[in-house]
Z-matrix of the N, CA and C atoms (Angstrom, degrees):
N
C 1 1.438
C 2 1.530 1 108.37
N 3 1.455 2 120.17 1 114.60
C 4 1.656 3 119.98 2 167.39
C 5 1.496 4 118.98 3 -70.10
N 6 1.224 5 103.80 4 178.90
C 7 1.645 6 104.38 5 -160.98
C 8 1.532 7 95.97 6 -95.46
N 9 1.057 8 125.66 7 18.73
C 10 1.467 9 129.20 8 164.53
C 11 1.527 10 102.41 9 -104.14
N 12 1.097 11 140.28 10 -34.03
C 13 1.435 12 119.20 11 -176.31
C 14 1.268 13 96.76 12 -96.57
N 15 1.679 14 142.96 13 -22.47
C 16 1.638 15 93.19 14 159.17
C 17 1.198 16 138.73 15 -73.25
N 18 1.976 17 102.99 16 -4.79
C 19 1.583 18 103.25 17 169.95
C 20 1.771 19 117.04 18 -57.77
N 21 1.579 20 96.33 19 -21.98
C 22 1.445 21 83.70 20 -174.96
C 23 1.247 22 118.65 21 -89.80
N 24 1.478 23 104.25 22 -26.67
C 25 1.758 24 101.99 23 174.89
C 26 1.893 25 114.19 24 -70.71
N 27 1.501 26 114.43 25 -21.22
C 28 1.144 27 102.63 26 166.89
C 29 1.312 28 114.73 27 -54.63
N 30 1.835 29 125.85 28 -52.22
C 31 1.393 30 122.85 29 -170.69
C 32 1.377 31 96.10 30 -64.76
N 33 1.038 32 147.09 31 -44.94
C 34 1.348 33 134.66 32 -143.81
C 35 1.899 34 100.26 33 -81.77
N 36 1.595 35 100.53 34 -28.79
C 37 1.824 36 92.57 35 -176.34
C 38 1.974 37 91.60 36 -84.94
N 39 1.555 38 128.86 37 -18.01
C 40 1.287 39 97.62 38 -170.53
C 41 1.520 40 115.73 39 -86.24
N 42 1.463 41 109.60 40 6.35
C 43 1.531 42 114.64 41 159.16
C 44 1.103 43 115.52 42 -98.37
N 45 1.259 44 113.70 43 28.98
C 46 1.942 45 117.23 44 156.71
C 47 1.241 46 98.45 45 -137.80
N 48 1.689 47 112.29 46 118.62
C 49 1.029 48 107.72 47 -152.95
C 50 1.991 49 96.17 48 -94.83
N 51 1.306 50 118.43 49 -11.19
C 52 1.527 51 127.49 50 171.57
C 53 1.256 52 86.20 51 -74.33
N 54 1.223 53 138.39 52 -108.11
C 55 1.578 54 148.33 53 -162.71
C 56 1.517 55 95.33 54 -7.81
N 57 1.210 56 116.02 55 -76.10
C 58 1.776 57 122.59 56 -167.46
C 59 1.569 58 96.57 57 -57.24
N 60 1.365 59 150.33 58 -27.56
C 61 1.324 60 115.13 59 172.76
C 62 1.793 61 120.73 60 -97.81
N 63 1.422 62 95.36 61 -4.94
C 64 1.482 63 80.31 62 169.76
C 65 1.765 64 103.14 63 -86.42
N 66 1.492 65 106.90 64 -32.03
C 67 1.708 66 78.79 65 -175.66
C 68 1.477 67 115.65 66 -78.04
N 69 1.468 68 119.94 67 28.49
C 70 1.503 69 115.93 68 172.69
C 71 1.717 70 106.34 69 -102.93
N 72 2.298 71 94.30 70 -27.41
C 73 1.144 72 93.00 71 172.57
C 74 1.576 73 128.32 72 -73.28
N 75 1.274 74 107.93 73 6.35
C 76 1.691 75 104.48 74 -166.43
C 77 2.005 76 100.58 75 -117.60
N 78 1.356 77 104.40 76 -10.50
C 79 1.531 78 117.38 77 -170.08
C 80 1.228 79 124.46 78 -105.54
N 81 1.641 80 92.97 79 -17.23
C 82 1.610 81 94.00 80 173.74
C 83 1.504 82 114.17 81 -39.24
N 84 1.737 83 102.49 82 -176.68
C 85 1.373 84 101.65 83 170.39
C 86 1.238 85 114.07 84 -117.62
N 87 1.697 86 123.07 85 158.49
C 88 1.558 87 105.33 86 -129.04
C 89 1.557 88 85.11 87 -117.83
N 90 1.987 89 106.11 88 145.09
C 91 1.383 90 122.50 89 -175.83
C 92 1.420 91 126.07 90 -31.27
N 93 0.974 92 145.57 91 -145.26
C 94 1.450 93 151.32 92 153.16
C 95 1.468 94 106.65 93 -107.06
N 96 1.316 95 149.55 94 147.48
C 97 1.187 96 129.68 95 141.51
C 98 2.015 97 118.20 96 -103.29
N 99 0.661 98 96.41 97 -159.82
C 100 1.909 99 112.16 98 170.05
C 101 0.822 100 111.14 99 -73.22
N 102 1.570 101 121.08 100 43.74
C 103 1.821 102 111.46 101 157.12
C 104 1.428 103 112.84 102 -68.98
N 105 1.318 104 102.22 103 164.66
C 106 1.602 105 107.54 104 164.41
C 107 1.401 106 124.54 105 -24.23
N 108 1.559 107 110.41 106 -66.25
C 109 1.675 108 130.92 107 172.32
C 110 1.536 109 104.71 108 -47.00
N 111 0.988 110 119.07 109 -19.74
C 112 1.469 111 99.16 110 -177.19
C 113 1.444 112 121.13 111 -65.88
N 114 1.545 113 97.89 112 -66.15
C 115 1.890 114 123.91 113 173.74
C 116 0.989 115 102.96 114 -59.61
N 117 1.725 116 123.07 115 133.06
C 118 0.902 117 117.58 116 163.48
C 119 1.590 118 96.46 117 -121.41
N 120 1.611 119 121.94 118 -166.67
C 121 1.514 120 115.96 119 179.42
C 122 1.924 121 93.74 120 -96.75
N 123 1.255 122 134.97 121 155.79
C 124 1.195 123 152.37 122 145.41
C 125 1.352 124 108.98 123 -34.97
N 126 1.395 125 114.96 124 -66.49
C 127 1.597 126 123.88 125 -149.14
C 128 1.629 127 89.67 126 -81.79
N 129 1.089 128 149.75 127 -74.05
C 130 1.531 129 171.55 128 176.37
C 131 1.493 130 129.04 129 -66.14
N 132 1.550 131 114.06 130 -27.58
C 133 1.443 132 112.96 131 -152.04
C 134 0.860 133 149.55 132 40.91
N 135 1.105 134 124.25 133 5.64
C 136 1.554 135 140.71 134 149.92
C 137 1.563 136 124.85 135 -12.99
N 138 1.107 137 152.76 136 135.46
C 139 1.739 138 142.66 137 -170.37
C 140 1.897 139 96.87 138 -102.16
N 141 1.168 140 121.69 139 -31.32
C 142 1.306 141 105.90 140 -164.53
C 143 1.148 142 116.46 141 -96.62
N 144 1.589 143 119.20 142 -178.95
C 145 1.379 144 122.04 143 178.35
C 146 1.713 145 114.17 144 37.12
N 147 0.895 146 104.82 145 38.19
C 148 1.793 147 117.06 146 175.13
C 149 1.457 148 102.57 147 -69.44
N 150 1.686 149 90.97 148 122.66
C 151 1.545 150 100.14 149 169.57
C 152 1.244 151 112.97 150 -101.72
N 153 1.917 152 138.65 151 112.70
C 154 1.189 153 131.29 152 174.33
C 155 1.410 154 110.09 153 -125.29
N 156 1.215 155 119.45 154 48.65
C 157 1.132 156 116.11 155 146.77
C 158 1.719 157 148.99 156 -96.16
N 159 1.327 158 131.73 157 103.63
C 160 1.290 159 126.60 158 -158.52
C 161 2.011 160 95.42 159 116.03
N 162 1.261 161 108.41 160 14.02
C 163 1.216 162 128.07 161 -162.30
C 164 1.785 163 101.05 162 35.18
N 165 1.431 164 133.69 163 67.18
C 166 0.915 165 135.66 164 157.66
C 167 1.466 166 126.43 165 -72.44
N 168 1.929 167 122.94 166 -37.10
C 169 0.928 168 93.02 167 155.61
C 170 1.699 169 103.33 168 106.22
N 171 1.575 170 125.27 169 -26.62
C 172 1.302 171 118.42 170 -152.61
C 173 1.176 172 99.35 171 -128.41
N 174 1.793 173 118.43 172 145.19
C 175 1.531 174 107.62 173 176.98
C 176 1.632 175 121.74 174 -90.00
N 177 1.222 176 130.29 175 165.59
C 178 1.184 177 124.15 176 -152.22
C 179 1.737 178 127.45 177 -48.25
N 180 1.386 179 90.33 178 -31.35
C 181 1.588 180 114.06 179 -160.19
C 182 1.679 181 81.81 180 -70.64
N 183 1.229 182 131.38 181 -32.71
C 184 1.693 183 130.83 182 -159.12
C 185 1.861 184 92.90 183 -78.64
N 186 1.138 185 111.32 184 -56.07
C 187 1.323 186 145.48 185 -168.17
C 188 1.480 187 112.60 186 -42.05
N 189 1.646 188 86.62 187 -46.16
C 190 1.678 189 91.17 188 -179.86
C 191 1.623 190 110.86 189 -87.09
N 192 1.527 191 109.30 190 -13.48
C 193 1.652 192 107.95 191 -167.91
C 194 1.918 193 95.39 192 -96.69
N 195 1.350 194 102.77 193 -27.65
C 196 1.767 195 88.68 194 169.88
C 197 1.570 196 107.61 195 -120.87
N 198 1.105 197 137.34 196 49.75
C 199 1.063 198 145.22 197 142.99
C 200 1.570 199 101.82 198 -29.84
N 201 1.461 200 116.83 199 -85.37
C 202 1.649 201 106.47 200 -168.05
C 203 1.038 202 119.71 201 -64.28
N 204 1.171 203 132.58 202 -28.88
C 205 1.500 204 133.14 203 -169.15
C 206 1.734 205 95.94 204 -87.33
N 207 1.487 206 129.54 205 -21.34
C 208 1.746 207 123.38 206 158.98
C 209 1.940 208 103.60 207 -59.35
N 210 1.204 209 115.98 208 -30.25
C 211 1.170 210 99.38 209 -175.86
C 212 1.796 211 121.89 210 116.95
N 213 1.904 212 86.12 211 20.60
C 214 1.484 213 109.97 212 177.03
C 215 1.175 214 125.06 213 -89.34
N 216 1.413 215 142.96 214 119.34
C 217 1.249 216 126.19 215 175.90
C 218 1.306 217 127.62 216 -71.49
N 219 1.132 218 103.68 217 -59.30
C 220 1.465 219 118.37 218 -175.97
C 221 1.773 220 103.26 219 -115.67
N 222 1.165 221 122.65 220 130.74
C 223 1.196 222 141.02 221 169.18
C 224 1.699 223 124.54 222 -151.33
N 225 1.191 224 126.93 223 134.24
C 226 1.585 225 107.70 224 156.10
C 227 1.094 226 148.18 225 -152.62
């Protein structure tokens, strides 16, 4: 397909005005989810071994060095 016939199929879907929003609804560009890259740690930034539970937020290596001072008793 040349870059002239999708100019034309663009005009031809933006005079349908249903046609033109579902194919914007199906083409958008798509969210981020919860990959790795997303989380990072707070304390370090680090991407891996992310601990977010208790929405803490920190990856392990952080986790284990402030464990008590987060408010852990016992850990090890």
């Amino acid at each position: 397909m040349t870059y002239s016939e999708h100019t034309k199929v663009y005009t031809q879907l933006k005079n349908k005005k249903v046609k033109w929003k579902k194919f914007l609804k199906h083409n958008a560009p798509k969210k981020k989810g919860n990959d790795p890259g997303v989380k990072r740690c707070s304390l370090c930034g680090r991407i891996g071994g992310h601990v977010g539970k208790y929405n803490l937020d920190v990856c392990r290596q952080c986790f284990r060095e402030n464990a008590r001072a987060l408010g852990f008793k016992k850990y090890h």
